[in-house]
C-alpha positions as CSV (number, residue, x, y, z in Angstrom):
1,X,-42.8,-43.5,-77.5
2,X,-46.6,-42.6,-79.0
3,X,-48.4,-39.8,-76.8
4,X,-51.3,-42.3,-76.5
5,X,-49.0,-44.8,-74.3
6,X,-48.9,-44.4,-70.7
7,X,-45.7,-43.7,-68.8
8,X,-46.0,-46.1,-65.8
9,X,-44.2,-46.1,-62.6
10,X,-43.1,-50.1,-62.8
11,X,-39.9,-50.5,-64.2
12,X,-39.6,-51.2,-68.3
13,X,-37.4,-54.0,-70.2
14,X,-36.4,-51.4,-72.8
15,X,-36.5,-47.6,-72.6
16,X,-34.7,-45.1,-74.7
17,X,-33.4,-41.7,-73.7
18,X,-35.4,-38.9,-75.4
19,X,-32.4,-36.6,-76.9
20,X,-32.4,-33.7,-73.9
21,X,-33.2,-30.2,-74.9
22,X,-30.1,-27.5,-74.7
23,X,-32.0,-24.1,-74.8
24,X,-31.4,-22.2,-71.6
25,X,-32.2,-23.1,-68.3
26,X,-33.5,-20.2,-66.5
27,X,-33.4,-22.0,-63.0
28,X,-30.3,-23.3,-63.1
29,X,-31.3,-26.8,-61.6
30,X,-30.0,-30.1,-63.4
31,X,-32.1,-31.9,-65.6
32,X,-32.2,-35.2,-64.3
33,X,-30.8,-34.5,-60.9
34,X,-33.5,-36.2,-57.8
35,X,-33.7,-37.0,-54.0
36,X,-33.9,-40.4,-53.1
37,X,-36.9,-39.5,-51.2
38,X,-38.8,-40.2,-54.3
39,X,-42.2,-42.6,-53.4
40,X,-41.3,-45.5,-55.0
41,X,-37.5,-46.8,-56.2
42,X,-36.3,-44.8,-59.5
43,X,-36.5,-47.4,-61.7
44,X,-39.9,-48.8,-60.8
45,X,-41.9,-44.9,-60.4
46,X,-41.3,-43.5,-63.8
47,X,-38.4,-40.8,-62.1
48,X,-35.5,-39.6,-63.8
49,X,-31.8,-41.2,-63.4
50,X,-28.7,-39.2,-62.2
51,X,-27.3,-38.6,-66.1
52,X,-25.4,-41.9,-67.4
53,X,-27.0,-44.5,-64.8
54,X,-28.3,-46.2,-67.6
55,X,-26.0,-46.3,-69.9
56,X,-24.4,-49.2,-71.3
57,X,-21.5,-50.6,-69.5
58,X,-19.8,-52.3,-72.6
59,X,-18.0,-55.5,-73.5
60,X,-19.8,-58.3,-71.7
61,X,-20.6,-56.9,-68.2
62,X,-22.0,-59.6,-66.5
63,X,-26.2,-60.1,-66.2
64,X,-26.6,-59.4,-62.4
65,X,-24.4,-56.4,-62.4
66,X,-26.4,-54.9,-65.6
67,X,-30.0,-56.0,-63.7
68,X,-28.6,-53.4,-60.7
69,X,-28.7,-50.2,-62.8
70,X,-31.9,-47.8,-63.0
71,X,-33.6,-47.6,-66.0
72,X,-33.7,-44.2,-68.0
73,X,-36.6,-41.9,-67.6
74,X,-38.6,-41.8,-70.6
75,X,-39.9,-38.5,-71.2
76,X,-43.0,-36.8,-73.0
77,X,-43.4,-34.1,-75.2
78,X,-45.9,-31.9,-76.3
79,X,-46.5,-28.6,-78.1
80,X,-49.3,-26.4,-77.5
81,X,-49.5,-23.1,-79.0
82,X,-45.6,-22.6,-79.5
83,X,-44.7,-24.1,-76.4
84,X,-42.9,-27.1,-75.5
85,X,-43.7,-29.1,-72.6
86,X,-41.2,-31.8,-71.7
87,X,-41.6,-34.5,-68.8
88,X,-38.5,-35.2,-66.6
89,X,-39.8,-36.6,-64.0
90,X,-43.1,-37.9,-62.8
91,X,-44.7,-40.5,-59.4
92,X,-46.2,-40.7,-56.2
93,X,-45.7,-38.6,-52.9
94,X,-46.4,-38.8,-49.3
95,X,-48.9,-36.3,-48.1
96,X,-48.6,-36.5,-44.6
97,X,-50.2,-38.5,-41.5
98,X,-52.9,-36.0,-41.4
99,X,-54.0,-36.4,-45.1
100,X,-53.2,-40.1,-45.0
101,X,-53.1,-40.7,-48.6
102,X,-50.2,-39.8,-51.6
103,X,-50.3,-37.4,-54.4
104,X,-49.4,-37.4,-57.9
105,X,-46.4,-35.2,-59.0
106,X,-44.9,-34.2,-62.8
107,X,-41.9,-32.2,-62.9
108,X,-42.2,-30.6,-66.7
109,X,-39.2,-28.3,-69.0
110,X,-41.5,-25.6,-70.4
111,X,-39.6,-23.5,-73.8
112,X,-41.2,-21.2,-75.5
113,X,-40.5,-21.4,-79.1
114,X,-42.1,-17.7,-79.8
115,X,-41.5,-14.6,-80.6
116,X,-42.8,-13.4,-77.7
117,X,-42.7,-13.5,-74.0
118,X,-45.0,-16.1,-72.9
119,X,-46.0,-16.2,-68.9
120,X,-47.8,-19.1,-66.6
121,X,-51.2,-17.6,-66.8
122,X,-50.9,-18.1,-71.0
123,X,-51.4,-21.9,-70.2
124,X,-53.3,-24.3,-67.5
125,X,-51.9,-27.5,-66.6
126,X,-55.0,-30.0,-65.4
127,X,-54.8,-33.4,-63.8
128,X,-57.5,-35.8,-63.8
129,X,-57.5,-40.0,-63.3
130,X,-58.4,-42.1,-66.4
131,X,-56.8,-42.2,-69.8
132,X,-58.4,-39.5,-71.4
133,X,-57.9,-37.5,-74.8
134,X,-57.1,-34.2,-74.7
135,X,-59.9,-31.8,-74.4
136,X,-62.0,-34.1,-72.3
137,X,-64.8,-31.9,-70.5
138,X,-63.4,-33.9,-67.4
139,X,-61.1,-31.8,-66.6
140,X,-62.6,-28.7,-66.1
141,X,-65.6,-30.6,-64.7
142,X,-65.8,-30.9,-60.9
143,X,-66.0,-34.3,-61.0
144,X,-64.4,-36.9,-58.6
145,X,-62.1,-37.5,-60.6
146,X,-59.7,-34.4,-61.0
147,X,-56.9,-34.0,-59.2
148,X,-56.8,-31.3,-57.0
149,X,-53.6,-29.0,-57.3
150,X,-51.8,-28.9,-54.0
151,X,-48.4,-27.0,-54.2
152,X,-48.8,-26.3,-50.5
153,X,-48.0,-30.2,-49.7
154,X,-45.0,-30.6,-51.8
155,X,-42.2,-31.9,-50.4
156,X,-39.0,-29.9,-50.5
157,X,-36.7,-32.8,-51.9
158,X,-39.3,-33.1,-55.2
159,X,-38.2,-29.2,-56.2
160,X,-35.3,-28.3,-55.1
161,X,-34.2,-24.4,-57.1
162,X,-37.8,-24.2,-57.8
163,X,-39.9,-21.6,-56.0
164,X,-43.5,-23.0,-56.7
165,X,-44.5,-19.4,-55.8
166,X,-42.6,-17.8,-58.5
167,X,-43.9,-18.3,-62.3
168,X,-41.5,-16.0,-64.2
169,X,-41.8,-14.8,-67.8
170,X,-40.2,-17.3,-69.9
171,X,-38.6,-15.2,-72.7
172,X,-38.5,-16.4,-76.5
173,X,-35.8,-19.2,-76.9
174,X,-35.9,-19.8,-72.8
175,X,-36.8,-22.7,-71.3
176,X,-37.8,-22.9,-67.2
177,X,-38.1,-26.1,-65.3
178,X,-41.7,-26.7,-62.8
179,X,-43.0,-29.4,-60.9
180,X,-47.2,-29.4,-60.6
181,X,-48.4,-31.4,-57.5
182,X,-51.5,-32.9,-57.6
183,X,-54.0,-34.9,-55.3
184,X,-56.8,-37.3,-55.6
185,X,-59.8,-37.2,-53.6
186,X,-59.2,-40.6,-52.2
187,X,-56.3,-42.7,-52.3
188,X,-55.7,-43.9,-56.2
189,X,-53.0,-45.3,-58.0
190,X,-54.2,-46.3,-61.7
191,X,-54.1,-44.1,-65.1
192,X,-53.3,-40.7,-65.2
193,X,-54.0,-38.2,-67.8
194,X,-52.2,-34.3,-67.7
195,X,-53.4,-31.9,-70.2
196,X,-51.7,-28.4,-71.3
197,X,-54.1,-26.4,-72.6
198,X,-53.8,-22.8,-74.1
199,X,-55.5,-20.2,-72.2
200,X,-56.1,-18.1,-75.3
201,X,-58.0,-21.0,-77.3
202,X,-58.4,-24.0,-75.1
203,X,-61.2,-25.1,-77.5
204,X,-58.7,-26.1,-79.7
205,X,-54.8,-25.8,-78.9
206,X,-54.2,-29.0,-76.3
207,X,-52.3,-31.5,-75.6
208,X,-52.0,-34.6,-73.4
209,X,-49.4,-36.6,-71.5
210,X,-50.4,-40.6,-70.1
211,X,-49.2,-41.7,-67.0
212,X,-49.8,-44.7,-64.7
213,X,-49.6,-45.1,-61.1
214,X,-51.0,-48.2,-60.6
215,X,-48.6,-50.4,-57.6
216,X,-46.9,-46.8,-56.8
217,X,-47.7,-46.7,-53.0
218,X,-45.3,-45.2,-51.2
219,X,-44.2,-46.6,-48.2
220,X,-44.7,-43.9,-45.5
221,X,-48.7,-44.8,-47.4
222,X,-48.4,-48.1,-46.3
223,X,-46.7,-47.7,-43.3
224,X,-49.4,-45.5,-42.1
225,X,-52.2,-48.7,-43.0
226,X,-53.1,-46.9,-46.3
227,X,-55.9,-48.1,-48.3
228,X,-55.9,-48.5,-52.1
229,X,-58.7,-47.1,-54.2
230,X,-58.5,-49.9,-56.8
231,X,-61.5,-48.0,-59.2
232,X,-60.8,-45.0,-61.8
233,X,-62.7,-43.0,-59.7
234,X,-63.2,-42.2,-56.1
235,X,-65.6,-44.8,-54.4
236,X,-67.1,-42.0,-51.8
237,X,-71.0,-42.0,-53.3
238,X,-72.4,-40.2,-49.9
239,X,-71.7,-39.0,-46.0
240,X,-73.0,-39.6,-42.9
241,X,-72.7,-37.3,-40.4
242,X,-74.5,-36.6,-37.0
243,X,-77.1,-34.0,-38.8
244,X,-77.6,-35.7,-41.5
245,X,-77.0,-38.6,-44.1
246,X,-77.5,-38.8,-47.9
247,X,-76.3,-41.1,-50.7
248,X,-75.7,-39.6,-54.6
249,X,-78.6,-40.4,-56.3
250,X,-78.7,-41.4,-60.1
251,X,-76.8,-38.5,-62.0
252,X,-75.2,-37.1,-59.2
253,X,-71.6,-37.5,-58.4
254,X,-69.9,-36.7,-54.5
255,X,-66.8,-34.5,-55.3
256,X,-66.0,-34.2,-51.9
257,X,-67.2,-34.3,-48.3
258,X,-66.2,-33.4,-44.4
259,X,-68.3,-35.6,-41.9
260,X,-66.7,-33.2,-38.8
261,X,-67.9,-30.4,-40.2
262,X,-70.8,-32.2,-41.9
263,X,-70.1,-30.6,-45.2
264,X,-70.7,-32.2,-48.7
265,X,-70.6,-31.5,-52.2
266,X,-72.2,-32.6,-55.3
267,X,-71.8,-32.3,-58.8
268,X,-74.6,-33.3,-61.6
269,X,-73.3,-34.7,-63.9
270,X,-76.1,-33.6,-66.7
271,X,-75.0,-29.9,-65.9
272,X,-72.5,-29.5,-64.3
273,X,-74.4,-27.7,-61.5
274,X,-73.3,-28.1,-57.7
275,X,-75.9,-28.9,-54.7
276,X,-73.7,-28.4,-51.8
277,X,-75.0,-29.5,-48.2
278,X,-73.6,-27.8,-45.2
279,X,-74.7,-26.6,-41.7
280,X,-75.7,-23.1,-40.8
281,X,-75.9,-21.5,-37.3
282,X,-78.9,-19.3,-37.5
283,X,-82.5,-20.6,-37.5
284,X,-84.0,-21.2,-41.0
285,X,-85.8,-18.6,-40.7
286,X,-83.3,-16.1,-39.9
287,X,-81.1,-17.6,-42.6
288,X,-84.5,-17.2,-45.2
289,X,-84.4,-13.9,-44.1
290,X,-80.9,-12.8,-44.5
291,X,-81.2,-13.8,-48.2
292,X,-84.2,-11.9,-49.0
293,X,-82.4,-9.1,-47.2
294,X,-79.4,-9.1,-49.6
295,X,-81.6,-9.8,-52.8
296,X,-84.2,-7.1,-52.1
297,X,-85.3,-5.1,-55.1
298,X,-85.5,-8.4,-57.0
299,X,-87.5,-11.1,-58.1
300,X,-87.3,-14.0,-55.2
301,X,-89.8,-16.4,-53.6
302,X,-89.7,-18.1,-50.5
303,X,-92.0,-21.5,-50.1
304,X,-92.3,-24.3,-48.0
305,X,-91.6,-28.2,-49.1
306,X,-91.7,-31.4,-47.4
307,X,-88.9,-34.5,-47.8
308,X,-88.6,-37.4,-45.7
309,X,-91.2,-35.9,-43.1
310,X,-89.2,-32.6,-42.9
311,X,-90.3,-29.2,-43.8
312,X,-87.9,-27.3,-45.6
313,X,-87.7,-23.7,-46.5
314,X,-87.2,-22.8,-50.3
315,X,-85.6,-19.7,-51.2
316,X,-86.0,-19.5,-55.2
317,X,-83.2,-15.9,-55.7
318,X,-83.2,-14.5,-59.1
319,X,-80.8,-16.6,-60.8
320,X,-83.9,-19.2,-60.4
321,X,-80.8,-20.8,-57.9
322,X,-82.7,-22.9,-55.1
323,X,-81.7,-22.6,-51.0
324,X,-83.3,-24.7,-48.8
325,X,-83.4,-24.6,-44.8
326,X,-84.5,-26.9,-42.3
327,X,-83.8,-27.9,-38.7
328,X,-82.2,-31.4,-37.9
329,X,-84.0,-33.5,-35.1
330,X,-81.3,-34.9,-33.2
331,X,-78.7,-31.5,-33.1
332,X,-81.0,-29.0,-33.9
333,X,-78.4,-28.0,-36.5
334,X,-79.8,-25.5,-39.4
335,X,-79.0,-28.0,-42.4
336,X,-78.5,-25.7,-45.5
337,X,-79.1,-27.0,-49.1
338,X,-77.8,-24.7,-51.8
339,X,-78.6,-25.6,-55.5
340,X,-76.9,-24.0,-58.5
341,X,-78.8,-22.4,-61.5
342,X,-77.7,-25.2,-63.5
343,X,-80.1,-28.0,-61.7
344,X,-83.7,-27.0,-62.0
345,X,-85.9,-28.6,-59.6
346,X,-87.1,-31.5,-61.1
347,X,-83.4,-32.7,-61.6
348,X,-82.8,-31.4,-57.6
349,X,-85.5,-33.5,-56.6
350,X,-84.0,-36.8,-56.3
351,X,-81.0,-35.1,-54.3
352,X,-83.7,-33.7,-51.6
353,X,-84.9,-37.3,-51.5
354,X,-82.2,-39.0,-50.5
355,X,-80.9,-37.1,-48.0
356,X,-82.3,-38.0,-44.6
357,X,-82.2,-35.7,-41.6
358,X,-81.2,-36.9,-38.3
């Protein structure tokens, strides 16, 4: 199969065995060996197959018994930098009632073909949604649409003999098995891209693998009344929350957001600079003053500005980085504004605009 074709989780009318590796296995787990607590059925999420489950029967086995018997999985591989990734497994999991929403799993071979040690922190592994080339500035971005890396949800079944804590040296020749869990910021099932990137030169040694999601639910997803983000993207644009309320405006994108504890992030898309919202408990004043306390000795500037019939303080510190203050009319919350470096103030301008305090 072509690295530029998505692996999908919905089941395939022809798929052929990629010839399996036989360098060492420093886990000792089987290769193709899965719970049946995978998200969706093995032949319709992309998994792997106990070994043989798809292998011809022979002679002229009748059409219903052959329509009963799970595909193969069809595996991925990629080099980067003398290392050889391998895909054994990949789909959807379960996150829990709390999170409400499923994750996205790969369970990879890793071999070193060097002469050389070579250890987890020679490599990065991201995740983002979209089918995107290798070397996409998405994926070191900020953006909505990465996948955030949660090892702390995975579900015991989906790595058994793999310590998620433990990334050992893989020695030259050696080969170690891994399964990366991933999350989106809203619940998305559609293209998935994974890139391997070498930590030494990521401008130019890395790779990609395609995936697809799309009709992957799991059912504990819709048994809880999960909700489908049908988009490539998460639909989130803005919160509203009881101190205050704000939609993206034009350039800005929400990467994520916490209306209990009235917290939201942005990313700018031009810059890649953050303007995070959040709530403070000191007065703006105080606040002003506890930042001109910590930069003292350097060049800052504190002013006043006025949005939406509020006066904000400005604190300009000497990164020419922007923190604004002001006090919300209905909770007589401190509402905190912090802009990066990145976004000067004609580009934060918009941002202040649009949000509205309560």
């Amino acid at each position: 199969m072509g690295l530029g074709q998505r692996m999908s989780c919905k089941p395939k009318e022809a798929v052929r065995m990629m010839k399996p590796m036989t360098k060492k296995l420093l886990l000792g787990i089987p290769t193709v060996t899965l719970s049946a607590v995978l998200a969706c059925t093995v032949a319709g999420c992309g998994s792997s197959a106990p070994s043989g489950s798809a292998g011809s029967s022979g002679g002229s086995a009748p059409v219903q018994e052959k329509s009963k018997k799970a595909k193969a999985y069809e595996s991925q591989t990629v080099e980067v930098a003398g290392i050889t990734y391998e895909s054994v497994a990949h789909g959807t999991f379960y996150r829990g009632d709390a999170k409400l929403q499923d994750g996205f799993y790969l369970h990879i071979k890793i071999t070193n073909n060097n002469t050389k040690n070579r250890t987890f922190s020679s490599f990065n592994v991201h995740a983002a949604q979209g089918d995107l080339e290798a070397g996409d500035p998405l994926f070191t971005s900020g953006k909505a649409a990465v996948l955030d890396y949660v090892a702390s949800e995975a579900p015991d079944d989906l790595h058994k003999g793999i310590d998620l804590s433990e990334r050992p040296d893989i020695g030259p020749g050696e080969t170690v098995e891994y399964v990366y869990f991933w999350a989106p910021k809203t619940a998305y099932y559609g293209p998935i891209t994974v890139e391997f990137v070498d930590a030494y030169a990521p401008a130019k040694n890395h790779e990609a693998m395609h995936f697809d999601t799309t009709g992957c639910e799991t059912k504990e997803f819709k048994a809880a009344g999960g909700v489908a983000d049908s988009g490539e993207k998460a639909d989130l644009t803005g919160i509203d929350c009881a101190s205050y309320s704000i939609e993206a405006a034009d350039g800005y994108t929400l990467d994520s957001s916490d209306e209990e504890r009235e917290k939201a992030n942005f990313f700018h898309d031009e810059t890649g600079g953050r303007l995070n919202i959040s709530i403070f408990p000191r007065s703006p004043e105080e606040e002003v003053a506890s930042l001109e306390q910590v930069y003292e000795g350097k060049e800052t500037t504190t002013d006043q500005v006025e949005y939406n019939g509020i006066t904000w303080l400005r604190f300009t510190g000497p990164d020419n980085g922007h923190t604004l203050f002001a006090t919300a009319p209905a909770t007589g919350e401190t509402v905190r504004v912090s802009i990066g470096w990145k976004i000067d103030w004609d580009a934060a301008a918009p941002m202040m605009e649009a949000l509205k305090l309560k």
